[in-house]
Every structure is written in C-alpha cells, then in structure tokens.
C-alpha positions as CSV (number, residue, x, y, z in Angstrom):
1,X,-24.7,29.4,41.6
2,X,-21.1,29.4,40.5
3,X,-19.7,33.2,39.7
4,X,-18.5,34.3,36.5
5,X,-15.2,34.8,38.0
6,X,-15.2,30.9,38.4
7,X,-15.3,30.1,35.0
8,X,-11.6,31.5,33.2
9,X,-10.2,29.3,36.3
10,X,-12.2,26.3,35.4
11,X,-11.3,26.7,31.7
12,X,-7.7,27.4,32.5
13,X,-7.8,23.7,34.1
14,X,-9.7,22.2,32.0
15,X,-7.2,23.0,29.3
16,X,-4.2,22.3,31.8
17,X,-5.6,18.7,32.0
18,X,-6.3,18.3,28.6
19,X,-1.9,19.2,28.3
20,X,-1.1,16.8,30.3
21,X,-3.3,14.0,28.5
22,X,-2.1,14.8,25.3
23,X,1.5,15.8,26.5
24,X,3.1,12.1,27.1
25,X,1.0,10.7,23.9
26,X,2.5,13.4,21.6
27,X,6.5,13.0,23.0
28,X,6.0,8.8,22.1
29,X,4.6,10.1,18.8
30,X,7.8,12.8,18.4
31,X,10.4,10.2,19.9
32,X,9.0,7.4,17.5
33,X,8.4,9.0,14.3
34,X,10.5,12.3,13.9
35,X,13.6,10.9,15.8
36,X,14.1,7.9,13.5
37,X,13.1,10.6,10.2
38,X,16.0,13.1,11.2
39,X,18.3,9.7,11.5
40,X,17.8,8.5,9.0
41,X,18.2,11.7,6.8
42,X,21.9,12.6,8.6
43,X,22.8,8.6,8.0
44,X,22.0,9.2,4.5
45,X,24.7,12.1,3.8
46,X,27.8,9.8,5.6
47,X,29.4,6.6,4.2
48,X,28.9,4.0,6.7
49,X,30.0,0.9,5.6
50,X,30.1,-1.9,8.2
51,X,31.9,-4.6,5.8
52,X,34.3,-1.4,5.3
53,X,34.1,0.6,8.3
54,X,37.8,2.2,8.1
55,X,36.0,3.8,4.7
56,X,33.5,5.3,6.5
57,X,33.1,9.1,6.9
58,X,31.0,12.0,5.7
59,X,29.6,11.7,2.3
60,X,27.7,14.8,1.6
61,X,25.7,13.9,-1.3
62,X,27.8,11.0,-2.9
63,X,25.1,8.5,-1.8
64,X,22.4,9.9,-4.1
65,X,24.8,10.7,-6.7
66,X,26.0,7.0,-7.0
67,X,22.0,5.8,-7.5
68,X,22.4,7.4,-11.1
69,X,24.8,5.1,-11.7
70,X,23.2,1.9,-10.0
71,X,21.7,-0.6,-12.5
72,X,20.0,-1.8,-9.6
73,X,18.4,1.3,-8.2
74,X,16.7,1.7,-11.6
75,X,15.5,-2.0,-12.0
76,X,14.2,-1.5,-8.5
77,X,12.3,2.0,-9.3
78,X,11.2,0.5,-12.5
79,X,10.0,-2.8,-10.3
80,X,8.0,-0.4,-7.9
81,X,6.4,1.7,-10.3
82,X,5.4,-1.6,-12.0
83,X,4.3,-3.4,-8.8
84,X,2.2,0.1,-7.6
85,X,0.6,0.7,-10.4
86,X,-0.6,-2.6,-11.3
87,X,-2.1,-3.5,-8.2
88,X,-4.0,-0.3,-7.7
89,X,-5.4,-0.6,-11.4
90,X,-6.5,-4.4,-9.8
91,X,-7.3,-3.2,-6.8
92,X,-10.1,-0.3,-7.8
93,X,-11.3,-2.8,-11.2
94,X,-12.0,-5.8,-9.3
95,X,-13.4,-4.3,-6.2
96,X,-15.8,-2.0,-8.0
97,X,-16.6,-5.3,-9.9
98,X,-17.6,-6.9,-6.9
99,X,-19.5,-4.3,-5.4
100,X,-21.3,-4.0,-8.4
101,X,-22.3,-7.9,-8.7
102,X,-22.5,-7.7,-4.8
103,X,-25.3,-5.0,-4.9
104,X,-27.1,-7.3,-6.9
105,X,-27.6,-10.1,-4.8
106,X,-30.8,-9.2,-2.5
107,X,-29.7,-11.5,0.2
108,X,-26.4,-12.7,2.1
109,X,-24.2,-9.2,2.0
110,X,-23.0,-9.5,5.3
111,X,-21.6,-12.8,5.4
112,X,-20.1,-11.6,2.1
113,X,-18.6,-8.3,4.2
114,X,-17.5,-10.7,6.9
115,X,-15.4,-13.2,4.4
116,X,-13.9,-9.6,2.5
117,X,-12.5,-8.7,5.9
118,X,-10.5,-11.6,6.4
119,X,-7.5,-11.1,4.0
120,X,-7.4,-7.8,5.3
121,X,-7.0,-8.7,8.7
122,X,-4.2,-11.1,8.1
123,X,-0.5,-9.6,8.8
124,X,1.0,-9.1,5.4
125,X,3.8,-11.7,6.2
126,X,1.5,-14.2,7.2
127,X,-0.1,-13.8,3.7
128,X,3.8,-14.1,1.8
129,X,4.1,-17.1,4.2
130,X,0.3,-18.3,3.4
131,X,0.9,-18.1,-0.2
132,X,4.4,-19.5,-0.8
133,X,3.8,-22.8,1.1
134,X,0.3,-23.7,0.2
135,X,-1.0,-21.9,-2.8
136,X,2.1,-21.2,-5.1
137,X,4.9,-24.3,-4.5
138,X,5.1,-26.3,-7.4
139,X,3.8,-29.5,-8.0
140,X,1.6,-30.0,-4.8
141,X,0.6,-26.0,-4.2
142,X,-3.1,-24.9,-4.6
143,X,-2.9,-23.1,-8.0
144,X,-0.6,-25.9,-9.6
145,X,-3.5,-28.7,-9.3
146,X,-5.5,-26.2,-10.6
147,X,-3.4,-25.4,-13.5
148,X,-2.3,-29.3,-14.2
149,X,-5.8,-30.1,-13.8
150,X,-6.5,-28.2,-17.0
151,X,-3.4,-29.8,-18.7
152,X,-1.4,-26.3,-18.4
153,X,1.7,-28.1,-16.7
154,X,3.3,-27.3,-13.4
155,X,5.2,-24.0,-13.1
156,X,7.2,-22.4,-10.5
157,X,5.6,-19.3,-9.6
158,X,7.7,-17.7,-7.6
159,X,11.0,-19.3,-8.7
160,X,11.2,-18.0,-12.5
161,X,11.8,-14.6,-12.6
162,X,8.9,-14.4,-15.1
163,X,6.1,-15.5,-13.1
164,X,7.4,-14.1,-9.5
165,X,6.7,-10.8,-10.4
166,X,3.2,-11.3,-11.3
167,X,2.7,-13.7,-8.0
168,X,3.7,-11.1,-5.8
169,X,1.7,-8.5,-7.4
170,X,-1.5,-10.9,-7.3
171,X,-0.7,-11.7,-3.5
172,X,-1.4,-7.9,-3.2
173,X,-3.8,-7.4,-4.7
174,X,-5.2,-10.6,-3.3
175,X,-5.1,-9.0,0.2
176,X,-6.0,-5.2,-0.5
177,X,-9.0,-5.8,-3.0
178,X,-11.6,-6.4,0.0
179,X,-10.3,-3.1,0.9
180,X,-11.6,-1.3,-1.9
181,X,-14.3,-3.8,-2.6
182,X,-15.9,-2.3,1.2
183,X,-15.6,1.0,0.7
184,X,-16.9,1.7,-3.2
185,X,-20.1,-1.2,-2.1
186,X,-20.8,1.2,0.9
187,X,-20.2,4.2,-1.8
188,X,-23.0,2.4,-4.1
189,X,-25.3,1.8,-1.2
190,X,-25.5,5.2,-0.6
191,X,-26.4,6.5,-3.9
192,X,-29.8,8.3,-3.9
193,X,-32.0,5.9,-5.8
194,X,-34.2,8.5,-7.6
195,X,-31.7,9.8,-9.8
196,X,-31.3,5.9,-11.5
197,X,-35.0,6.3,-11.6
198,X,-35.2,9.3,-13.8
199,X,-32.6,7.7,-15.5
200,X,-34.4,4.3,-16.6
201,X,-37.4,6.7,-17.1
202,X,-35.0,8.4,-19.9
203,X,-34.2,5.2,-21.3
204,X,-30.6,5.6,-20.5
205,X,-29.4,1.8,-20.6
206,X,-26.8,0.3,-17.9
207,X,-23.7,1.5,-19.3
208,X,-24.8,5.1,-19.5
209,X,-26.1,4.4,-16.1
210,X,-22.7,3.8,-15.0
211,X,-20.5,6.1,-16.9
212,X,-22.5,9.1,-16.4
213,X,-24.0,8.7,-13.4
214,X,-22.8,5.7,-10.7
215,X,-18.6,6.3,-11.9
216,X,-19.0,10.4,-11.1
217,X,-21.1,9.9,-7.9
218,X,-18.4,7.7,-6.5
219,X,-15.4,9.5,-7.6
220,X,-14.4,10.8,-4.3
221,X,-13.9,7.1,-2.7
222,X,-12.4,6.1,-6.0
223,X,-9.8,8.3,-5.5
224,X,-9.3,8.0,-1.5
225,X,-8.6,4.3,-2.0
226,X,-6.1,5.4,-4.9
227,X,-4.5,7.4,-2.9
228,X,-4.3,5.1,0.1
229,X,-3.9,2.3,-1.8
230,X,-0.9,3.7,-3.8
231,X,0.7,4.8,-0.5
232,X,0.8,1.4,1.4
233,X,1.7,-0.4,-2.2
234,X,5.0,2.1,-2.5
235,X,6.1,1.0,1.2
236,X,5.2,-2.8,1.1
237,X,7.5,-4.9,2.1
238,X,6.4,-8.1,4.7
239,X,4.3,-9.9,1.8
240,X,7.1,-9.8,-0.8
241,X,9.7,-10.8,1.8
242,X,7.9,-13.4,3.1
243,X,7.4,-15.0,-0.7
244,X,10.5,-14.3,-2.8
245,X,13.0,-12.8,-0.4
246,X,12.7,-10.0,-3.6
247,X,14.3,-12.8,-5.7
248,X,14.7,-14.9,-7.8
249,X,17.8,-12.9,-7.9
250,X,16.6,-8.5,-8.0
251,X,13.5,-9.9,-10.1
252,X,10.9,-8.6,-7.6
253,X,13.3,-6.4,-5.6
254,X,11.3,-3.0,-5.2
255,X,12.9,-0.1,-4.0
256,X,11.5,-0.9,0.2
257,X,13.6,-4.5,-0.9
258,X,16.8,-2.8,-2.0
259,X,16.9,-0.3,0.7
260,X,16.8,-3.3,3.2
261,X,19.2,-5.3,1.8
262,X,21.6,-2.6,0.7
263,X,21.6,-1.8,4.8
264,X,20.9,-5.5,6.4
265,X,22.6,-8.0,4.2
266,X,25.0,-5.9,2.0
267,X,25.8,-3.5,5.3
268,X,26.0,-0.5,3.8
269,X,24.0,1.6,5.9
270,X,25.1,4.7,4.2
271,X,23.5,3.8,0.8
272,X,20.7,1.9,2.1
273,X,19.3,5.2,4.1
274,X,19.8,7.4,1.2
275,X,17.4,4.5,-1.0
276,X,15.0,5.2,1.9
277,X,15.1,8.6,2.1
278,X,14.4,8.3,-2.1
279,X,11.5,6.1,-1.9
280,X,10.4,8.8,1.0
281,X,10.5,11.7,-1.2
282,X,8.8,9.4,-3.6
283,X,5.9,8.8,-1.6
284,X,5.7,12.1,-0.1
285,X,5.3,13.2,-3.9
286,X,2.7,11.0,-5.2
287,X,0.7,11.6,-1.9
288,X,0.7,15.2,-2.6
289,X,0.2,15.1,-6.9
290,X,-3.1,12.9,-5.5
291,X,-4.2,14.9,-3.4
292,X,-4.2,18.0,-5.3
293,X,-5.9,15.8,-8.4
294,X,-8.5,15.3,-6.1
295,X,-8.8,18.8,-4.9
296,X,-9.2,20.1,-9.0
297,X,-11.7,17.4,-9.4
C-alpha cells in the first residue's frame, strides 16, 4: 500500500509530464499564430513599399488614415459586407429548408448526409477551380446549357461585373450550405416529440408549429452557424481567387482580395497589412456583437 506521502510526488509528476506534453504544442501554436499577429500589426504602422523602397520608412498611422480616402477600400468593405451577409442569409434559409423537407423523408437520410458532406470536404480553391471551368464558362459550362436550354441565352457569369458577384456568392453558399443543412437536421432530430404532440392536439397548424415552437427550440444552432458562418465568409479568400481573381476589374474584390493584392501584386506591404489588420478588427467585432446577441437571447 502506497503512503500518503507518495501521492504530492506522484501528482507533482504527473503534472510535470503533462508540461512537457503540452509545452512544445503550445510554443508551434505561439510561434505560428501570435508571431505573424504582432508582424503584421508593426508592418502596418511603416511605409514599405517594394516598387518604392527609397520611400519607405515609419508611417505611424498614415496607412489607416489614407483608407478614408481610398475609393477602393470602400467598394471593397461595401463588397464584403454584401458578400457576408448574403450568403449567411442563404446559408441558414436553404439549410433549414432542407432539413425540414429532409426530416420528412422516412427513408434514405444517410446517403443524403453522406452526399451534404462532400462540398464541404472539398478545398475552397478546388471549388473556384471546379466552378469556373465546368459549371460557369460560357457557351459549353454546366449552367449555360441549362440556361440556353430554356431559351435564356448564354451569359458570362463570371466575366460581367453584374453576374460575377452573384456567382461567387452562390459558389459559397454552394459549398457552406451542407454545413448548416447538418447541424439544424441534427437540431430537428432532437426535438422532443411530445411537445408537437400537444401542439397538433391544440390544433395549432404547421406554421404555428414552426414559428412558435420548432424556430425557438433551435435558436441556439441557428445562431452558432451565424456566427461561424459569418466568421469564415469575412476571411474567404481561395474560392473567389480561384474564380474571378476578385475581377472583372475590383467587381468582386472583398476586403481579404484587396489586402492581398495591395501587398502581392501592387507591393505595398505597408497598406496591404494595415487592410488586414482592418478586416481583423472587423471580424474580431462581429465575433464579439454575436456572441453577446446570443448571450441576451
């Protein structure tokens, strides 16, 4: 039998091995994330131009004082806001749509699970890459036989600043639906039955059913997948690159799109950071106005 003295020395192992596990795991984690953060918040108060590099010195604040002047900053805040909000208004609509119809069907939900993982599994650029060579070219891509099937002419989706918009907002959502679909069918599934019960007994009809009953029961993943979904759509950047490049011209250039080309293509490293550390604070923001929503609700 092991003495009582035994046991602070086991425990004061115990706890040195844990250290040691979690120790090299936690530097990557510090060396990966925060390093990069602090970098990128000390390139974003100097000018570094590398087209211009005799120009180049500290800035102080100049960087985020010339985005109230940039045309383009503001196309590409209005783009995002545009882009976020869009999709995860499709996102929540057409999932909880599904789930609905999918609870329905009495048979066949898991090969119907199995096909909703699948977009989600895909790299976003293999989706851009998916989408702009076999679904969305004109003449011979998947949605133009479609559309001149129907007599609606051939259009180029993601060439006319009109229509690229909307294409790289439906490849999102094409992608991230399943995503909501998944988690609000699993919501449904777990609903306690009984209540629907007393319910019909009540002669409440479907749409009462759902807007006092099934919409307030799943309220809490409703606004999880808002939250997440409104986090990942502020930072995407591999579909839309993959499609349009953010063209045709800045016409689905979103702020992740400007900051990258303002550093990688126009060299200004300077501006480009400061654009980051914007759409950071951004999402930072929202995160926390979400969370706190949820928290009163």
């Amino acid at each position: 039998m092991a003495r009582s003295s035994d046991r602070p020395t086991r425990e004061r192992r115990e706890r040195r091995f844990a250290l040691v596990l979690f120790l090299p795991a936690f530097l990557v984690l510090a060396i990966g994330t925060t390093v990069p953060l602090f970098y990128l918040l000390w390139a974003s108060l100097w000018r570094i131009d590398l087209s211009m590099p005799w120009l180049s010195g500290f800035a102080g604040l100049e960087n985020y004082a010339k985005m109230a002047a940039d045309p383009r900053f503001w196309n590409s805040l209005g783009l995002t806001v545009i882009y976020t909000g869009s999709t995860v208004v499709f996102q929540v609509v057409i999932g909880l749509g599904l789930a609905l119809l999918v609870l329905r069907i009495p048979r066949g939900q898991a090969a119907l699970r199995i096909a909703a993982i699948m977009p989600i599994v895909l790299a976003p650029v293999v989706v851009g890459m998916f989408w702009r060579t076999l679904v969305l070219p004109p003449d011979y891509g998947l949605l133009d036989l479609v559309t001149q099937a129907l007599g609606l002419g051939s259009h180029n989706w993601l060439g006319d600043p009109q229509l690229a918009l909307v294409s790289v907002i439906t490849i999102h959502t094409w992608q991230w639906t399943p995503f909501s679909f998944l988690v609000i069918l699993a919501s449904l599934a777990a609903l306690p039955p009984d209540v629907f019960e007393a319910a019909r007994i009540d002669r409440a009809n479907a749409w009462r059913r759902f807007i006092h009953i099934t919409l307030p029961m799943i309220r809490p993943a409703i606004a999880i997948i808002v939250i997440m979904r409104m986090m990942v759509a502020l930072s995407a950047f591999a579909a839309i690159f993959a499609a349009t490049g953010g063209g045709p011209g800045t016409a689905t250039e979103i702020l992740n799109l400007y900051a990258y080309r303002t550093s990688f293509t126009d060299l200004n490293l300077g501006y480009g950071a400061a654009l980051a550390v914007v759409l950071l604070a951004i999402t930072l923001l929202v995160s926390f106005l979400m969370f706190r929503l949820r928290r009163a609700a």
